[in-house]
Backbone atoms as SQL, in Angstrom:
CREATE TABLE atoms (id INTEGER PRIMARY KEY, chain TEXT, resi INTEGER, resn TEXT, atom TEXT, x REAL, y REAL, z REAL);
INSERT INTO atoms VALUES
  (1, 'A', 1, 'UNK', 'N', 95.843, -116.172, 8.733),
  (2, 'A', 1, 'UNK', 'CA', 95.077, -115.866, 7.540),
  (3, 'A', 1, 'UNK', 'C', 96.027, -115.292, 6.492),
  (4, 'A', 2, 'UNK', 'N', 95.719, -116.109, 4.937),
  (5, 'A', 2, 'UNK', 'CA', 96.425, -114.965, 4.097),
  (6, 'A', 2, 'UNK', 'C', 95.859, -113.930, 3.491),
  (7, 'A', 3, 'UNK', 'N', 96.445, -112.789, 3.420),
  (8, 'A', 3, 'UNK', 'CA', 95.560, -111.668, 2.895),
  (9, 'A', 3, 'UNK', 'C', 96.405, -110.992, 1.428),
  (10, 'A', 4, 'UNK', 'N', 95.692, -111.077, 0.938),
  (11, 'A', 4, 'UNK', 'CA', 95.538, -110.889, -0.863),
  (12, 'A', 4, 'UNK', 'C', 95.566, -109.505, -1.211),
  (13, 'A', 5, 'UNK', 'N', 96.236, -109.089, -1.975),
  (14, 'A', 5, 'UNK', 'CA', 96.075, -107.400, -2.346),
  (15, 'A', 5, 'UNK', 'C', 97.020, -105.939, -1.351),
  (16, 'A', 6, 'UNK', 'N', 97.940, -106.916, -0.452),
  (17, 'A', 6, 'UNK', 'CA', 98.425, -106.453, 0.747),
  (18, 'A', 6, 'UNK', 'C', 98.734, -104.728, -0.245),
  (19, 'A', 7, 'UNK', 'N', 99.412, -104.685, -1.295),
  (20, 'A', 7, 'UNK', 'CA', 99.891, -103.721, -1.910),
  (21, 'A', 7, 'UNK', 'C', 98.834, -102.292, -1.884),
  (22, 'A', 8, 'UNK', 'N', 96.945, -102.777, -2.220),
  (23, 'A', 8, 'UNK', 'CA', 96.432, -102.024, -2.202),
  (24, 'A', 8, 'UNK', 'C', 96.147, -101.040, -0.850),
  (25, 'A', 9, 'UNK', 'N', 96.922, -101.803, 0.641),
  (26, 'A', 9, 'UNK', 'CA', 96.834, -100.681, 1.129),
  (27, 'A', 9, 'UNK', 'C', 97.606, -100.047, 1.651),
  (28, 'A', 10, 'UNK', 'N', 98.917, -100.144, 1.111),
  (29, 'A', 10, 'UNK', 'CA', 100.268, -99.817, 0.809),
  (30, 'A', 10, 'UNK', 'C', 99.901, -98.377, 0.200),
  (31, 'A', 11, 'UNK', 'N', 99.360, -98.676, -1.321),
  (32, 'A', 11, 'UNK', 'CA', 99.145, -97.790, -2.228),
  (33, 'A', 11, 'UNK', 'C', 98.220, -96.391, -1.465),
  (34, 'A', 12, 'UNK', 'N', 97.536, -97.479, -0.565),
  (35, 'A', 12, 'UNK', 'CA', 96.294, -96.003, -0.120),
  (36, 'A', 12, 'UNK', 'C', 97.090, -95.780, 1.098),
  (37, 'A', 13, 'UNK', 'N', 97.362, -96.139, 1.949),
  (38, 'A', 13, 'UNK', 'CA', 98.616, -95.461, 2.791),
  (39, 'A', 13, 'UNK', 'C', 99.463, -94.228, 2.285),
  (40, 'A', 14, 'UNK', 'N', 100.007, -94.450, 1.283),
  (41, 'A', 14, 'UNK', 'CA', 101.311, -93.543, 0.635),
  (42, 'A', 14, 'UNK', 'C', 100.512, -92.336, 0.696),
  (43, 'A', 15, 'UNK', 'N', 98.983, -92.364, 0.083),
  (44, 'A', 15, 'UNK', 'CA', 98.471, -91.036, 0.099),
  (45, 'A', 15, 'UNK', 'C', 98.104, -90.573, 0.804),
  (46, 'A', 16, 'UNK', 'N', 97.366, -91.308, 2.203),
  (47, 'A', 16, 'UNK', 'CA', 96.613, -90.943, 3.269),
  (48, 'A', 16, 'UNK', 'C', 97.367, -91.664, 4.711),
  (49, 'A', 17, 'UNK', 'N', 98.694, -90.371, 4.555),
  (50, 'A', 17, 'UNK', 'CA', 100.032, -90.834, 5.993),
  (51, 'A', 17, 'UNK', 'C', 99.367, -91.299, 6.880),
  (52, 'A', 18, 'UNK', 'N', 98.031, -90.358, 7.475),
  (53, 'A', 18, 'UNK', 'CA', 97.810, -90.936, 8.799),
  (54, 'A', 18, 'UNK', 'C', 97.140, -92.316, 8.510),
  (55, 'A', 19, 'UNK', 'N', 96.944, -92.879, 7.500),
  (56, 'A', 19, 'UNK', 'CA', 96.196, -94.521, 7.089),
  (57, 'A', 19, 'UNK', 'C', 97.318, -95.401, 7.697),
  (58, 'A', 20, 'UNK', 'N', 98.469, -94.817, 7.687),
  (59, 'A', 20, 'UNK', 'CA', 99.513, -96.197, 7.522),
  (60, 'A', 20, 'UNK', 'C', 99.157, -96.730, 8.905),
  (61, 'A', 21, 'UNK', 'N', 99.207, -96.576, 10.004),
  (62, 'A', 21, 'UNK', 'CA', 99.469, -96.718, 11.562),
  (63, 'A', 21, 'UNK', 'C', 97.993, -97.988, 11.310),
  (64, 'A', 22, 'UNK', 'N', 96.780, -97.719, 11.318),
  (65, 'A', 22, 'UNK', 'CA', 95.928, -98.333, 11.442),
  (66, 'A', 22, 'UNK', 'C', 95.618, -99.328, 10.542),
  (67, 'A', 23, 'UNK', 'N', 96.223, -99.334, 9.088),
  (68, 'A', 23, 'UNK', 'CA', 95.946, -99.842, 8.736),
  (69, 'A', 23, 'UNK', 'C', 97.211, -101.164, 8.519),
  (70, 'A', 24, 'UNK', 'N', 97.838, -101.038, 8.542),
  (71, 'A', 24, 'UNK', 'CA', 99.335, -101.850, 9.416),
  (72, 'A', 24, 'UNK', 'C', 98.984, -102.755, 10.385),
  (73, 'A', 25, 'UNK', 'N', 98.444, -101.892, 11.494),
  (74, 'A', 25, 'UNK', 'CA', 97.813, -102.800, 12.055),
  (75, 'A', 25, 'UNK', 'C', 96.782, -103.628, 12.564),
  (76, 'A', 26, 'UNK', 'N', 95.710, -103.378, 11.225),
  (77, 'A', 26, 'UNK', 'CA', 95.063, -104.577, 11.017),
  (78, 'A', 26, 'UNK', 'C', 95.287, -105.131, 9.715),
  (79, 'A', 27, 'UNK', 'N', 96.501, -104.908, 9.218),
  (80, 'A', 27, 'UNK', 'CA', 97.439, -105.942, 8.348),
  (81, 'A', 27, 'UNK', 'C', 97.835, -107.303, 9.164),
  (82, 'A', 28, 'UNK', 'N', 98.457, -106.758, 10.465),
  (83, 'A', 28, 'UNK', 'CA', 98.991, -107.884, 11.099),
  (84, 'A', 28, 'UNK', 'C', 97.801, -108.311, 11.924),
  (85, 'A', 29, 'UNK', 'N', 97.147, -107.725, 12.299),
  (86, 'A', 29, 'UNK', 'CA', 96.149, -108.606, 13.372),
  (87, 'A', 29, 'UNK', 'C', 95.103, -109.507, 12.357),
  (88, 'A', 30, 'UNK', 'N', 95.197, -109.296, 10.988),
  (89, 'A', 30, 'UNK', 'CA', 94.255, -109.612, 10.258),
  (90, 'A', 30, 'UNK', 'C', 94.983, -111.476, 9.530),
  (91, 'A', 31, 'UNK', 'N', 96.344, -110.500, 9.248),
  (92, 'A', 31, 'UNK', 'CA', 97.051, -111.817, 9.189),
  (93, 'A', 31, 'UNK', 'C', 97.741, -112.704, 10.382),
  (94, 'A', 32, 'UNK', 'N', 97.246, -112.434, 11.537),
  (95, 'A', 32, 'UNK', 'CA', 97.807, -113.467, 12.604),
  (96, 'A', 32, 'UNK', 'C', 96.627, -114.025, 13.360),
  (97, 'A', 33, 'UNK', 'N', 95.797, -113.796, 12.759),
  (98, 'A', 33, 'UNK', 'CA', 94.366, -114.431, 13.117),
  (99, 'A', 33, 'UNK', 'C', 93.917, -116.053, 12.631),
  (100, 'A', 34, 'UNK', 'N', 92.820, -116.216, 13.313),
  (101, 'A', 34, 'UNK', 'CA', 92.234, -117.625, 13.681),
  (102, 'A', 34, 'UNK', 'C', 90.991, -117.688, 13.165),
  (103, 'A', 35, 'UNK', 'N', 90.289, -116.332, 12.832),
  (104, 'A', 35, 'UNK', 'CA', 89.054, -116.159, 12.171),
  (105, 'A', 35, 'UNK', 'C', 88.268, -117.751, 11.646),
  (106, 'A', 36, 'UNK', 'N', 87.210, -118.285, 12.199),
  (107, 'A', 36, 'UNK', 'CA', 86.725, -118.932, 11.129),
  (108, 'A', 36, 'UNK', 'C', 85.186, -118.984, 10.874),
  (109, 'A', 37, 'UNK', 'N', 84.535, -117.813, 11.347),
  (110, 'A', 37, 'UNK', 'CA', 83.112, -117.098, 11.434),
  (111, 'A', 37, 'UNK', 'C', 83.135, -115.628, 11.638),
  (112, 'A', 38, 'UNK', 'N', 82.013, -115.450, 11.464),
  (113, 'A', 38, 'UNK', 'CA', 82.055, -113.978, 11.419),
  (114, 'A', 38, 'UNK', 'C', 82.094, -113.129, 13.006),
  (115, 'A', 39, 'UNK', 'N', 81.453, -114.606, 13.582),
  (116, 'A', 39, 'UNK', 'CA', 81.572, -114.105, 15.548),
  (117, 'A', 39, 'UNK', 'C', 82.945, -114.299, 16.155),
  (118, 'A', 40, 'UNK', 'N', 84.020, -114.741, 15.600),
  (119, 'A', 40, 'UNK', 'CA', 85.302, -114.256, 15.824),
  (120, 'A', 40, 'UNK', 'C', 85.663, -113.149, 15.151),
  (121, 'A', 41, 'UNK', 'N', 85.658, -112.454, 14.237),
  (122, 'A', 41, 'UNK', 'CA', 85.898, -110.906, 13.706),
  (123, 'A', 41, 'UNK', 'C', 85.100, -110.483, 14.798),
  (124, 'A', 42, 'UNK', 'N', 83.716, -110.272, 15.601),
  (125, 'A', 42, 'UNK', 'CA', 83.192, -109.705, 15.967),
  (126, 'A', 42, 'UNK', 'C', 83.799, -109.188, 17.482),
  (127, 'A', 43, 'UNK', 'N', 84.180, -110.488, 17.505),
  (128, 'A', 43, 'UNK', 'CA', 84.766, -110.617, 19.075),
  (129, 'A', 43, 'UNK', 'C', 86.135, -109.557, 19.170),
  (130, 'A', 44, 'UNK', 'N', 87.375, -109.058, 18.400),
  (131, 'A', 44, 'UNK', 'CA', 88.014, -108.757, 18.351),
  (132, 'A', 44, 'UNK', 'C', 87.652, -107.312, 17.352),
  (133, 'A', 45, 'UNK', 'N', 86.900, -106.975, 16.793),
  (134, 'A', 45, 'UNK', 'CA', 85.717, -105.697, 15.956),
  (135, 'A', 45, 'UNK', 'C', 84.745, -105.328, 16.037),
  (136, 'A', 46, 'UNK', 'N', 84.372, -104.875, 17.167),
  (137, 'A', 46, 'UNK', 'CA', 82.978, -104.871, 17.269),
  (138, 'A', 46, 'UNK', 'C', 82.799, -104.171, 16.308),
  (139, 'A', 47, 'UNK', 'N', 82.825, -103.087, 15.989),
  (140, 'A', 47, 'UNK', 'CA', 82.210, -102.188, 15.115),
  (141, 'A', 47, 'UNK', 'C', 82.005, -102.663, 13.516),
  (142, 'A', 48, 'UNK', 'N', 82.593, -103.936, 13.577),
  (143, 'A', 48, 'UNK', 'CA', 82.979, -104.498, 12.233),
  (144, 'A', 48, 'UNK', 'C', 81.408, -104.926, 11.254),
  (145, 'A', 49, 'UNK', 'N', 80.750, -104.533, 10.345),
  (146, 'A', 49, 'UNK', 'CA', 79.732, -104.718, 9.564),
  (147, 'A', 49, 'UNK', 'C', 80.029, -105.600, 8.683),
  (148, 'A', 50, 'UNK', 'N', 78.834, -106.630, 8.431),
  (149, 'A', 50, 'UNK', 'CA', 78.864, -108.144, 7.890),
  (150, 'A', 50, 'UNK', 'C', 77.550, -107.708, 6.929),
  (151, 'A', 51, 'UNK', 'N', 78.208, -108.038, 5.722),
  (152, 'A', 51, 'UNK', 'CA', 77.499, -107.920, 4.486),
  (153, 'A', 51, 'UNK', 'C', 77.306, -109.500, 3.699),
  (154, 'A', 52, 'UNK', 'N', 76.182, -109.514, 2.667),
  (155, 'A', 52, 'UNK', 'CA', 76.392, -111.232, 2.601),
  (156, 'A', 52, 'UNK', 'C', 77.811, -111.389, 1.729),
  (157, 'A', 53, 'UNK', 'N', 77.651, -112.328, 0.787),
  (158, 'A', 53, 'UNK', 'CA', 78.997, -112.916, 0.566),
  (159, 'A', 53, 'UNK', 'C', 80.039, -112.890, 1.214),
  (160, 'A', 54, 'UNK', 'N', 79.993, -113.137, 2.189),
  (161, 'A', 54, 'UNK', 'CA', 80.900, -113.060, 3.289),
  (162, 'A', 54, 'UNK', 'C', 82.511, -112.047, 3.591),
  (163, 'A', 55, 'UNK', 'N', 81.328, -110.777, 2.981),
  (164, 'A', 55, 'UNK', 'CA', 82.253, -109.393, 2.828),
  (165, 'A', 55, 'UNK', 'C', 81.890, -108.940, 4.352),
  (166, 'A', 56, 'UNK', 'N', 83.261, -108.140, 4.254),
  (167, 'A', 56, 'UNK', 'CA', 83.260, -107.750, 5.937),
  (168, 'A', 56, 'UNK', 'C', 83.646, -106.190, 5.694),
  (169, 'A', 57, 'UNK', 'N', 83.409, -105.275, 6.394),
  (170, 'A', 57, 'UNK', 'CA', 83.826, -103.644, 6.433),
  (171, 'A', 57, 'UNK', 'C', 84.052, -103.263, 7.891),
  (172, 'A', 58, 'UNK', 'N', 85.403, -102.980, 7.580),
  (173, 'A', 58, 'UNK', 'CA', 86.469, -102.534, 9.309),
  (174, 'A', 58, 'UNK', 'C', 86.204, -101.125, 9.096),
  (175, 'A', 59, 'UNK', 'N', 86.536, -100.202, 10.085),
  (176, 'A', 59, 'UNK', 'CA', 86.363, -99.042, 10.479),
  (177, 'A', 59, 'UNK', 'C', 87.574, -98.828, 10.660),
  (178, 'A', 60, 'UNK', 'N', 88.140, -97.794, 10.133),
  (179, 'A', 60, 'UNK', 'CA', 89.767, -97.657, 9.986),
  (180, 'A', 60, 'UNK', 'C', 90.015, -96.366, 10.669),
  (181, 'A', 61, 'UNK', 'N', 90.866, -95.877, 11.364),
  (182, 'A', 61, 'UNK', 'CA', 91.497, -94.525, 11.991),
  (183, 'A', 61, 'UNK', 'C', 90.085, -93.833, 12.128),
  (184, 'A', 62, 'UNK', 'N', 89.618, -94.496, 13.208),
  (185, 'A', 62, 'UNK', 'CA', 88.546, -93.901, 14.054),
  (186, 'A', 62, 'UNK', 'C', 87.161, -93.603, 13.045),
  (187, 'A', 63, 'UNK', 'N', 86.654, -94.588, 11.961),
  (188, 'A', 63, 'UNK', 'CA', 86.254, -94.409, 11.027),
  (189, 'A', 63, 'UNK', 'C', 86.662, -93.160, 10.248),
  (190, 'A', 64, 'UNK', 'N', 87.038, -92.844, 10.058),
  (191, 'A', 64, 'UNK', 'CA', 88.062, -91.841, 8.994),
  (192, 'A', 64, 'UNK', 'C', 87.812, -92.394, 7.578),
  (193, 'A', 65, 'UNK', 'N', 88.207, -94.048, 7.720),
  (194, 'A', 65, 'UNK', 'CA', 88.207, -94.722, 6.194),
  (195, 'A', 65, 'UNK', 'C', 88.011, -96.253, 6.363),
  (196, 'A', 66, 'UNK', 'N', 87.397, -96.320, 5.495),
  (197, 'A', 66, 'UNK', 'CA', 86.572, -98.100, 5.530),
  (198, 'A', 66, 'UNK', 'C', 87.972, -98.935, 4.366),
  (199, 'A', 67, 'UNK', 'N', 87.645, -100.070, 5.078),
  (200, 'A', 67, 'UNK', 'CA', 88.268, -101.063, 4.875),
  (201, 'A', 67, 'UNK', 'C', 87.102, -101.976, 4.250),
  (202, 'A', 68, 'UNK', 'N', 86.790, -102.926, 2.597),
  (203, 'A', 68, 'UNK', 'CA', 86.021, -103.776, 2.757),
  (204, 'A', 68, 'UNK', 'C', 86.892, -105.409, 2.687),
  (205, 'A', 69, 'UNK', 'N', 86.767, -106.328, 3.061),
  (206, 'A', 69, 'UNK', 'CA', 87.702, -107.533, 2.442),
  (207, 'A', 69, 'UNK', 'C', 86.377, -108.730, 2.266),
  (208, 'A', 70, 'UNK', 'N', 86.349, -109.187, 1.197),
  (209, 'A', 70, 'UNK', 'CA', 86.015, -110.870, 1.590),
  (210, 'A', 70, 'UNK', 'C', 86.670, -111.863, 2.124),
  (211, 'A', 71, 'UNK', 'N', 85.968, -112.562, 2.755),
  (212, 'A', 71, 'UNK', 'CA', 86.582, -113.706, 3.567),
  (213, 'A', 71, 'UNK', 'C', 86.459, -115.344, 2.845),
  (214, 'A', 72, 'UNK', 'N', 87.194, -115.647, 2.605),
  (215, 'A', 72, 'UNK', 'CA', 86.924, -117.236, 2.735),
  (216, 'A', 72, 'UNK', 'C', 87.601, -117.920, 3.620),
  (217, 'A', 73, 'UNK', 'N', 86.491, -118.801, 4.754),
  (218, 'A', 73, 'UNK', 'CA', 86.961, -118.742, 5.990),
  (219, 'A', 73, 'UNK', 'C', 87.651, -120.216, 5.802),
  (220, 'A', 74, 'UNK', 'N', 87.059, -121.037, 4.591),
  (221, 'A', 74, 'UNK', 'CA', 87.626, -122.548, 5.169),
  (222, 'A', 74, 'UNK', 'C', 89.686, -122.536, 4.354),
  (223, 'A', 75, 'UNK', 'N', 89.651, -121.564, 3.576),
  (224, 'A', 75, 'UNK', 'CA', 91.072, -121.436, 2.866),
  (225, 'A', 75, 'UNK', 'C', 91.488, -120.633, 3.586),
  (226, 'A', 76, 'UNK', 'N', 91.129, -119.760, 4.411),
  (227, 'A', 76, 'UNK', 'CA', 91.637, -118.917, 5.498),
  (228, 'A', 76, 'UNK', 'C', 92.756, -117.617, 5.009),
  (229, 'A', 77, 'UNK', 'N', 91.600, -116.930, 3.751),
  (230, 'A', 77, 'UNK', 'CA', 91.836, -115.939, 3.155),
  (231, 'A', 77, 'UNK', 'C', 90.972, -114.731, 3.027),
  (232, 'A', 78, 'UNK', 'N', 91.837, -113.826, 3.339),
  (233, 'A', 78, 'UNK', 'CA', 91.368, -112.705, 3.051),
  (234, 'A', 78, 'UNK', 'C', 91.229, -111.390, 2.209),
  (235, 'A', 79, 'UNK', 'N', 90.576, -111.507, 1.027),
  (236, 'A', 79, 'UNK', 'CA', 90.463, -110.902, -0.367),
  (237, 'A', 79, 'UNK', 'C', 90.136, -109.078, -0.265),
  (238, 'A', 80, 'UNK', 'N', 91.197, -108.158, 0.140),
  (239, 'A', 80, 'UNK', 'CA', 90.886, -106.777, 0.351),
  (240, 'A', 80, 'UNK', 'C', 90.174, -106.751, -0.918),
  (241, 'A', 81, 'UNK', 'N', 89.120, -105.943, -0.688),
  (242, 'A', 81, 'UNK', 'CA', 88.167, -105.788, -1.951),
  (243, 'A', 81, 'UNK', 'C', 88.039, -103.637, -2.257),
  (244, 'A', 82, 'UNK', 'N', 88.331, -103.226, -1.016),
  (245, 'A', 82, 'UNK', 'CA', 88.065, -101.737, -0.679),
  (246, 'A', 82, 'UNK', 'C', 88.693, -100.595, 0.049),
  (247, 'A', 83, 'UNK', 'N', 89.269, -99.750, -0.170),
  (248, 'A', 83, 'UNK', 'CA', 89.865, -99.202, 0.632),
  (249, 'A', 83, 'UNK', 'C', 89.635, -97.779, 0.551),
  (250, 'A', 84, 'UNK', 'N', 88.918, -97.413, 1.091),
  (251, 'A', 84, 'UNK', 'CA', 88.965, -95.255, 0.911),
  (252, 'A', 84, 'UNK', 'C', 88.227, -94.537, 1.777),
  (253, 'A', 85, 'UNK', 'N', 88.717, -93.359, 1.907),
  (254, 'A', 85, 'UNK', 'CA', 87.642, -92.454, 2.804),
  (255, 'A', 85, 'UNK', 'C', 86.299, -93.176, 3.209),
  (256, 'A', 86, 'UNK', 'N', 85.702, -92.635, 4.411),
  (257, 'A', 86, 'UNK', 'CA', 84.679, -92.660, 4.700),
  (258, 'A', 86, 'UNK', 'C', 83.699, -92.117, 3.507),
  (259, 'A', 87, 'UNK', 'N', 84.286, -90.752, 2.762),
  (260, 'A', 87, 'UNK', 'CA', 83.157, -90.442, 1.879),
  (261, 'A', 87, 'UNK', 'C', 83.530, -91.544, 0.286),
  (262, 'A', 88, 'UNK', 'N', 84.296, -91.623, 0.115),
  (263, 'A', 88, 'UNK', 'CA', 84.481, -92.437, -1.309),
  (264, 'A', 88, 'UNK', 'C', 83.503, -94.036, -1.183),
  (265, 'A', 89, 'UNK', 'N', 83.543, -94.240, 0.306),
  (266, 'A', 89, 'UNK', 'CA', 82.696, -95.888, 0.331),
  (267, 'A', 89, 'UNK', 'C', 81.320, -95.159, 0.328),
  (268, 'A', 90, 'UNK', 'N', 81.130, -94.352, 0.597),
  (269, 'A', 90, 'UNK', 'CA', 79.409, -93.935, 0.406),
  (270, 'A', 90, 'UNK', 'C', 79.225, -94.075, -1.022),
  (271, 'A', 91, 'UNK', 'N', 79.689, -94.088, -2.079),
  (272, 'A', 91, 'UNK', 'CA', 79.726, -93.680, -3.116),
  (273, 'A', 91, 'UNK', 'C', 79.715, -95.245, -3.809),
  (274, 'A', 92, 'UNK', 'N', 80.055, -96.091, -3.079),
  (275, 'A', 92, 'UNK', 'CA', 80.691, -97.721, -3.751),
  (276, 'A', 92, 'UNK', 'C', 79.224, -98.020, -2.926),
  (277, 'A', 93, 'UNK', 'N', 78.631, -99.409, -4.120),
  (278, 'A', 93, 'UNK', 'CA', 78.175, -100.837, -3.455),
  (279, 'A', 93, 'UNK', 'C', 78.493, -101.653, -3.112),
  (280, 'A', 94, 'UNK', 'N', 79.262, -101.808, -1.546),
  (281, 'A', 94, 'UNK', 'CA', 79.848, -102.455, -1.048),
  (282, 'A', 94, 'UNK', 'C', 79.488, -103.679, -1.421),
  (283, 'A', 95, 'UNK', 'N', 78.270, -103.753, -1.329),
  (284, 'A', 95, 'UNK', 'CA', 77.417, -105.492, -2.043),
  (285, 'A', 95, 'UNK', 'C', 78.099, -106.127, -3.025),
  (286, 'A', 96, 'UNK', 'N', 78.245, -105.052, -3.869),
  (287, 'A', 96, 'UNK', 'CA', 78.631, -105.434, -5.663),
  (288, 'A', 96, 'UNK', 'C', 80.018, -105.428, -5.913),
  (289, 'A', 97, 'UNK', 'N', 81.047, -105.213, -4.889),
  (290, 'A', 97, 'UNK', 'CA', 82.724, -105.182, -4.898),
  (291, 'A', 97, 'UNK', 'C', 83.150, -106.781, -4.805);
């Protein structure tokens, strides 16, 4: 999969050290994936929440901080759309990102 925006969680890493570890690595598991439904994310995320437009929200460093990305599964891309605290995504419409 290619994933789009890699920088934005670079950027939220730098501020939130303990982000880097987890979110690294579902940099790479995200980009060495086969994904082409939402029941393969599931299979490898359970905890992973499926919103329509085929936005997805990972649970990051033990939910600590949400991850949102869209998917387009037939170009086999992945559009980071979200990245922050557990409390900053309460605050976002994940719907509307």
């Amino acid at each position: 999969m290619n994933v789009i925006k890699r920088p934005t969680l670079i950027e939220f890493y730098e501020r939130h050290k303990d982000a880097k570890g987890p979110l690294e690595s579902w940099w790479y598991e995200a980009k060495h994936s086969k994904w082409t439904s939402p029941e393969d994310i599931k299979k490898q995320y359970k905890n992973a929440s499926f919103l329509s437009g085929n936005k997805v929200v990972f649970n990051i460093g033990g939910n600590k901080y949400r991850l949102v990305v869209k998917i387009n599964y037939p170009t086999k891309t992945i559009f980071i759309r979200f990245v922050g605290t557990h409390s900053e995504y309460d605050k976002i419409d994940a719907e509307a990102i």
